[in-house]
C-alpha positions, 0 to 999 in steps of 0.5 A, a space after each residue: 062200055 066207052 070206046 077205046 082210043 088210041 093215045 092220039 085221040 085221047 090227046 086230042 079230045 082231052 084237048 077239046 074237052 078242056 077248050 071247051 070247058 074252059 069256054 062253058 064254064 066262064 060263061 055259064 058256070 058248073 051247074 048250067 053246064 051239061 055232059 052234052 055241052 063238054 063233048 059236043 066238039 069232041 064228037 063223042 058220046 057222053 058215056 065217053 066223057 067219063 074215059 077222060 075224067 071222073 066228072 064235070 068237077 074233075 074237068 073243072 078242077 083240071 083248068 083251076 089247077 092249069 089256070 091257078 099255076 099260072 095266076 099265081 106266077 102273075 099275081 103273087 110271084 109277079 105282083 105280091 112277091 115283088 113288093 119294095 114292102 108290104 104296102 107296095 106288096 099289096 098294091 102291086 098284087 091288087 093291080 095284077 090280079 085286076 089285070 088278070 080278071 079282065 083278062 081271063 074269063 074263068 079266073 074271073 068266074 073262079 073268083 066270083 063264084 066260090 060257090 062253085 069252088 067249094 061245090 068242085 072241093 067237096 068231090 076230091 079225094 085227099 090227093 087232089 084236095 092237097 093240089 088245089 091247096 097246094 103253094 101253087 094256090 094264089 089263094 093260099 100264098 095270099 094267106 100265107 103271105 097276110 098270116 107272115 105279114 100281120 105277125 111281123 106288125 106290119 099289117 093292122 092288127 085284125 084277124 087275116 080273113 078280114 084283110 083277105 076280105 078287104 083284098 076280094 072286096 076291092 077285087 069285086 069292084 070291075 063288076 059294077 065298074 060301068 056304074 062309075 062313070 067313062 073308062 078314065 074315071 072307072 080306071 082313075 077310081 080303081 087306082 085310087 081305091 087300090 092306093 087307099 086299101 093298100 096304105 089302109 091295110 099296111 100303115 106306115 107311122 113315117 110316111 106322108 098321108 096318102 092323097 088324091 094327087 098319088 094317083 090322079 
């Protein structure tokens, strides 16, 4: 049976445990990483994990939840949200979430491994499905938000998942960024692309033709 702990040692070693997992988790992903790996810092044993949380999803679902709540406020309440339209919505959200990737290791594994998104989904009870899937979800309001948009005309007339899809695809680019040249060219072809899907995705009948000298 684990050991009790007092209030602040549970407070701390859940704060290690989270740190830690945080770290793990971006670099190696939920199934390399080990019980042994997550309570290392803690200097607890592995029996002890299960005092703190229910499992490696359980831990990995705490930080998507930490780490969604304030995604969301960057990429959809920041970038989305703050649109003129829904063109510059989409841009603004695209450039704020690719801020947001090369800033944060784990969302950035969150985003390019669903695998383990869905591995973390298939262990929650309704409660806790309902807060992954809950409006603080920047995944869910980019739904909302495509689903309101195409059924006001105002995004081409496709199914949502494919102009979700286009959204994560130009998302996925950083990951082979180095194949594209210097640092100014990396950058100057994610603006352009970004410009582009955006004006794509969100046509507008009286507006100019988009061209290279928007962006470069």
């Amino acid at each position: 049976m684990p050991p009790k702990f007092s209030a602040e040692e549970k407070a701390r070693i859940t704060r290690l445990l989270l740190d830690n997992g945080r770290r793990l988790f971006a670099t190696q992903g939920l199934r390399k990483t080990s019980l042994e790996e997550l309570v290392a810092p803690a200097g607890v044993a592995k029996s002890s994990f299960y005092a703190f949380f229910d499992s490696k999803e359980d831990l990995y679902l705490e930080l998507m939840l930490c780490q969604s709540g304030e995604v969301k406020r960057k990429v959809i309440d920041g970038g989305l949200d703050a649109g003129t339209d829904t063109r510059d919505a989409l841009r603004r959200f695209l450039r704020a979430t690719l801020d947001e990737l090369a800033s944060s290791p784990l969302w950035s594994r969150l985003m390019t491994h669903p695998d383990e998104m869905q591995a973390v989904a298939r262990k929650l009870d309704a409660e806790r499905l309902a807060a992954l899937q809950s409006g603080d979800n920047p995944v869910t309001a980019l739904a909302g938000f495509v689903d309101a948009r195409r059924a006001e005309g105002q995004l081409i007339d496709v199914r949502p998942e494919l102009i979700v899809g286009v959204l994560q695809c130009v998302l996925l680019v950083p990951l082979f960024a180095e194949r594209l040249g210097t640092p100014d060219v990396q950058a100057r072809v994610l603006d352009l692309l970004v410009d582009i899907v955006s004006a794509g995705l969100a046509p507008r009948r009286d507006a100019e033709p988009l061209t290279s000298s928007d962006v470069l």
